[in-house]
N, C-alpha and C positions, 0 to 999 in steps of 0.2 A: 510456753506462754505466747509467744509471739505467731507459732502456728495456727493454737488454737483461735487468738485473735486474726487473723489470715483469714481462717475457714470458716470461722464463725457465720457473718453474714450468709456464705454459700450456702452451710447448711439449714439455716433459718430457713432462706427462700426454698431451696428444695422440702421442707416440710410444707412449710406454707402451701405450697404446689399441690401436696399430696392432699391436703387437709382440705382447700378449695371443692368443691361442689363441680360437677362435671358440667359443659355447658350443655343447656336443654337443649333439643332439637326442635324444630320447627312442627306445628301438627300437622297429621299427614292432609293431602286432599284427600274429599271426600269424610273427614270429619263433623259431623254431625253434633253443632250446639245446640243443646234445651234447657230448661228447666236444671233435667234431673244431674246437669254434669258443669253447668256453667261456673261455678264457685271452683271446682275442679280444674276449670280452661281457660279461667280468666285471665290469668298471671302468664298463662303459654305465649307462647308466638306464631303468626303466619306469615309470611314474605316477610319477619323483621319487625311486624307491628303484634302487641299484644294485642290479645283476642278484646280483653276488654278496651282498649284504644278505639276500637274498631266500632263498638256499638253504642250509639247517641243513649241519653237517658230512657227516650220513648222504646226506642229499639231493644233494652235490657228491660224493662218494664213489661214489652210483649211475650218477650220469652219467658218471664218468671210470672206470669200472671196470664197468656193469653194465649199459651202453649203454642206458638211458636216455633218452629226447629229450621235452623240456620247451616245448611251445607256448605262448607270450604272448599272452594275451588281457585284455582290458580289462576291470577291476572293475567288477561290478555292485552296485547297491545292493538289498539284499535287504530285499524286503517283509516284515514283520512280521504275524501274526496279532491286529489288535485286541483279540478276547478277551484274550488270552497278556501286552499289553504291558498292559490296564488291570490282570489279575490281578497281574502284576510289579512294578508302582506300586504298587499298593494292599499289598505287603509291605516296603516301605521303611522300614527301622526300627523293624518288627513282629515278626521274626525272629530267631531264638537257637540256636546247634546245641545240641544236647541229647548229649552223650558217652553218657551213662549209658542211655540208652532208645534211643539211632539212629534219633532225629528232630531235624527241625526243630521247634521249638515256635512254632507260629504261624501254620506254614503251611497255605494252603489247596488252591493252584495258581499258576501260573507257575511263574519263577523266584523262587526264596525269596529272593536276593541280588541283588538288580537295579545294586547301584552294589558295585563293587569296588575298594578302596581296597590299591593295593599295599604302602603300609603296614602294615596289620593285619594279628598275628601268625597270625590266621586264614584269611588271602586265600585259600590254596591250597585250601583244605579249602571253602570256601564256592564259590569254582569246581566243584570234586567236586559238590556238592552241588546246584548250578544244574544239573549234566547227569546226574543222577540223577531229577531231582525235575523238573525245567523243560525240559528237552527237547521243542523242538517237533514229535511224534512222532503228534500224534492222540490223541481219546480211545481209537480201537479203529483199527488200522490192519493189512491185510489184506494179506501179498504173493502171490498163488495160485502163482506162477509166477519161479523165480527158478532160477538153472542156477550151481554150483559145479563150476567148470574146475579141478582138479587138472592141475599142469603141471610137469614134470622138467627141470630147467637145462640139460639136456643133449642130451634127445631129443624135449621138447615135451608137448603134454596126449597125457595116458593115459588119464583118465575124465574123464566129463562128467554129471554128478547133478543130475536136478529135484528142487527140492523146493517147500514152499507151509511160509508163515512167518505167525503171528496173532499179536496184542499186545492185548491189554483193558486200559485201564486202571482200577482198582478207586477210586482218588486222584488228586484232580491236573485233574480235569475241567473243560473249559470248557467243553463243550456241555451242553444240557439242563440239569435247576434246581437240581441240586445238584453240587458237587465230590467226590462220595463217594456210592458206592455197596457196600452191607454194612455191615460191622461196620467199625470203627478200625483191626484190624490187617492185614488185606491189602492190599495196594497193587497189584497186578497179577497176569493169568499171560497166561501165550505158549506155542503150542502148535509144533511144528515135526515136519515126517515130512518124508521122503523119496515121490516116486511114481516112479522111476525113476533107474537100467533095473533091470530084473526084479528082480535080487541082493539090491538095497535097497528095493524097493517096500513100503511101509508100516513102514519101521522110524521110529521117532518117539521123541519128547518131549514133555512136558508138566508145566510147572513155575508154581507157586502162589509168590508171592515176597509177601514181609511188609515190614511200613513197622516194622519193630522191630531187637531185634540176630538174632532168627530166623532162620538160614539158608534158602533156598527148599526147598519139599518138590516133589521131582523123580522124576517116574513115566516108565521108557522101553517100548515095545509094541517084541516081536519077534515078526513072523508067522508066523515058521518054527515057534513054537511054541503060538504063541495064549498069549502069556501076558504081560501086564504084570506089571513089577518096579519095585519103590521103590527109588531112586539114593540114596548115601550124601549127607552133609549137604556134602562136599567138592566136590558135581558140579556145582558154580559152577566149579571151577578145570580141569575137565575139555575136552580136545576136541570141536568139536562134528564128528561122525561120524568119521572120516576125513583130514578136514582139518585145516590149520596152523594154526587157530584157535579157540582156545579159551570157552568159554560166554562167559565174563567181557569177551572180544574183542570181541564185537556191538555195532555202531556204535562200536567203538574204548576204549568203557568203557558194561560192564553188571553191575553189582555192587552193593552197598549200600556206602556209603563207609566204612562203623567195622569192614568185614572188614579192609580194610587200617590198619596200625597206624601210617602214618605218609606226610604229601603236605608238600612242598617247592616254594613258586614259584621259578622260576628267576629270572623274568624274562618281559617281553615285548619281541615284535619282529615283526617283517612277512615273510612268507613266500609264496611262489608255490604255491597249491590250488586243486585244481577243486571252486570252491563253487557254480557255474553248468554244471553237466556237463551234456554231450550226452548224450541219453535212446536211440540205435540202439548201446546196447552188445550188443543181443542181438536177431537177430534168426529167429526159431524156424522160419519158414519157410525158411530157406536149409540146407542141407546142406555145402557147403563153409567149411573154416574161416574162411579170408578174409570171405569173405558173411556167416558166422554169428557172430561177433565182429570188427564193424568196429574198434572201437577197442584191440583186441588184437594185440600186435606179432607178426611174424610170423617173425621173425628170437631166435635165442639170443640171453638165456635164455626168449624164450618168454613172459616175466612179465607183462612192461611195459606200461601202457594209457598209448594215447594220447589228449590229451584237450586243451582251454583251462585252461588255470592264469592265473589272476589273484593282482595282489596281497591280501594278506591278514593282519590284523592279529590275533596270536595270544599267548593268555600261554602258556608252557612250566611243564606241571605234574610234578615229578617224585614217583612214586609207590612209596611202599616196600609191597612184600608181606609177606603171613604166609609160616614155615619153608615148611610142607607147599608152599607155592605153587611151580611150573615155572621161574616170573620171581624172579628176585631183586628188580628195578626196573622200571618201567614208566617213559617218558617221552611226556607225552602234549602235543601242540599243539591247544590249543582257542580257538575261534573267540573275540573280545572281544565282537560284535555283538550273538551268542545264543550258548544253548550248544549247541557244535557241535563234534566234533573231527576235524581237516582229516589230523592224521599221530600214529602211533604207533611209537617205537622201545622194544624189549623186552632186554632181557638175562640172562643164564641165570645159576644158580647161582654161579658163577665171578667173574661181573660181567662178563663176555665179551659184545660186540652178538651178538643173536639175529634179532631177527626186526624186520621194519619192515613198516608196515601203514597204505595209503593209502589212503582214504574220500573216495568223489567221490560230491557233492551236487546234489539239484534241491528246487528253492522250488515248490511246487506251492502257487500263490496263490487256487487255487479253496478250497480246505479248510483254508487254512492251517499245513499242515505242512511240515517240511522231509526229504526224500527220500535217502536211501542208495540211488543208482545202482549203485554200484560199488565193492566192496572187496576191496584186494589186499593179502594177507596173506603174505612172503613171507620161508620158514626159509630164513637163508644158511647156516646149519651145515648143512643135509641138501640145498641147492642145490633148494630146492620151494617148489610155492609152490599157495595155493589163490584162485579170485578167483569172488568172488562176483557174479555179473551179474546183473541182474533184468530183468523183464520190466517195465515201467512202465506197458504199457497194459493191465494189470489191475490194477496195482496198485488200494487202493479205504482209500479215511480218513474214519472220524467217520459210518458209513453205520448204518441201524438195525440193533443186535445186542445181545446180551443177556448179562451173565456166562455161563450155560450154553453157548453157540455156542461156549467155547472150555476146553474143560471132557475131565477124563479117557475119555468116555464117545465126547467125539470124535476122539480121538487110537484107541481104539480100533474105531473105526467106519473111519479112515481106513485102519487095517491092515490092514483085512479084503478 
């Protein structure tokens, strides 16, 4: 009796042991989520995170309704820009938003916010703030060559648009001896035209944006007329040409933050983004579509890029707009590492989902910047969608150039 009480327990547990469920192993890379298998993989795991963990409501919504297909790939750890991480240190505690002026007081370069404490009743708004100001974007970053796919849910692309995209920045600089070039109140301009096809060849933009509550002053060239025209102070909230995506849209948030009158952290969580994306999303020498947009589905709606998604650890900023604005809210997922935003969902006047907008990344460790391969911006209310593909092997960051290289003088030079 007293044996059996002895042993008892032991044997218990060894049954128990046997009786236990083996543990799952992780899905392989290279795993492919859809539709047809998701109820399948949702309960699995990737790095530790379940699959379902990993995909926002709108995110499971695309896949079981907008055919979708979500490849597993393995997280990478993304190299930093030395400059970028000493400039971010060095604002630790130095930093203040400024409401009344639409600065930072303090800052120089980096990120002004380097530690985020989800506590503070500010968190949301210093997030804003890190991807306004700290964005690892280059001092002057150049895309010559980038192809907007306009594509119909129903019948597939209709046009296909070059255009050539410039960024200066005025503030903020890590290269060369100072962080500032000019005067105090400019902070950047970016020049954007159209070379193709014919219809649109040399229609453009070109926009002077300010580190103050200043609206950008925005100049557009039409050749049909030889004429430049000054754009109302609202043409931050405007389309850019054609497309489903608005000024403000560029890299997911390009705005000054005290336009909008009000940011909300949700929360953070881990989610599946291509922050390591494949660079052959476009390849110009091919004429067939298949050839000429590898990672573009080929199959209704037509939208979808395929690509590696890895895990990714994201805060969820939700963003309230001014009246005049299209969006009632914006909801954006930004990267925790740097500032980077991996997904954007939008919503219309109504408070209705609009639009969702996924931004695939490359680390370009020679220059230290981080790279918009691919963005897909896509209206479910009008069943369209627009994707921006870039060319990567021109792209060119942090090269010698001058304020003037990007300047109204060349926005009309380009129309001509």
């Amino acid at each position: 009796m007293k044996v059996t009480n002895l042993y008892s327990p032991l044997v218990a547990a060894l049954i128990g042991a046997v009786c236990l469920p083996a543990i799952a192993a992780d899905l392989a890379e290279g795993t492919v989520i859809s539709a047809a298998n998701l109820d399948q993989v949702r309960n699995a795991t990737f790095e530790g995170h379940t699959i379902g963990s990993m995909l926002t409501e709108k995110m499971e919504w695309r896949i079981r309704n907008n055919g979708w297909k979500i490849t597993l790939a393995r997280s990478k750890k993304v190299p930093l820009d030395q400059n970028w991480v000493k400039a971010s240190k060095a604002n630790e505690g130095k930093t203040k938003i400024n409401d009344a002026t639409c600065k930072v007081d303090g800052w120089k370069a980096g990120a002004p916010f380097p530690t985020i404490d989800m506590k503070d009743a500010e968190a949301a708004k210093k997030i804003i703030w890190n991807l306004s100001l700290g964005s690892l974007v280059g001092d002057v970053s150049s895309v010559p060559h980038f192809t907007q796919v306009l594509v119909d849910g129903k019948s597939g692309i209709h046009a296909e648009l070059v255009a050539e995209f410039t960024r200066f920045n005025m503030k903020g600089r890590l290269t060369g001896s100072s962080s500032m070039i000019g005067d105090d109140d400019e902070s950047a301009r970016q020049l954007l035209f159209f070379k193709a096809p014919s219809e649109v060849k040399g229609i453009g933009t070109y926009t002077m944006m300010y580190d103050s509550t200043k609206v950008p002053d925005v100049w557009a060239y039409v050749p049909a007329v030889r004429r430049t025209r000054r754009l109302s102070g609202g043409a931050w909230m405007d389309p850019v040409g054609s497309s489903d995506q608005l000024q403000d849209d560029l890299d997911g948030f390009n705005a000054r933050p005290c336009w909008y009158p009000g940011y909300k952290l949700l929360g953070k969580r881990w989610v599946l983004a291509a922050a390591n994306s494949r660079l052959d999303v476009w390849n110009t020498k091919a004429s067939a579509t298949a050839e000429k947009y590898p990672t573009l589905d080929q199959s209704a709606p037509y939208w979808n890029l395929n690509n590696g998604f890895e895990p990714r650890e994201v805060y969820m900023v939700e963003v309230a707009t001014p009246s005049q604005h299209p969006y009632s809210k914006k909801v954006l997922y930004v990267e925790t590492e740097y500032p980077r935003v991996h997904y954007v969902e939008a919503y219309n006047r109504k408070g209705e989902f609009w639009k969702f907008m996924e931004l695939h990344s490359y680390v370009n460790t020679k220059a230290g910047d981080i790279r918009t391969v691919a963005i897909d911006v896509i209206d479910f209310q009008r069943n369209h969608a627009t994707i921006s593909l870039i060319d990567v092997s021109t792209w060119r960051t942090n090269f010698d150039a001058k304020p003037s290289d990007v300047s109204l003088t060349r926005l009309e030079s380009a129309g001509r």
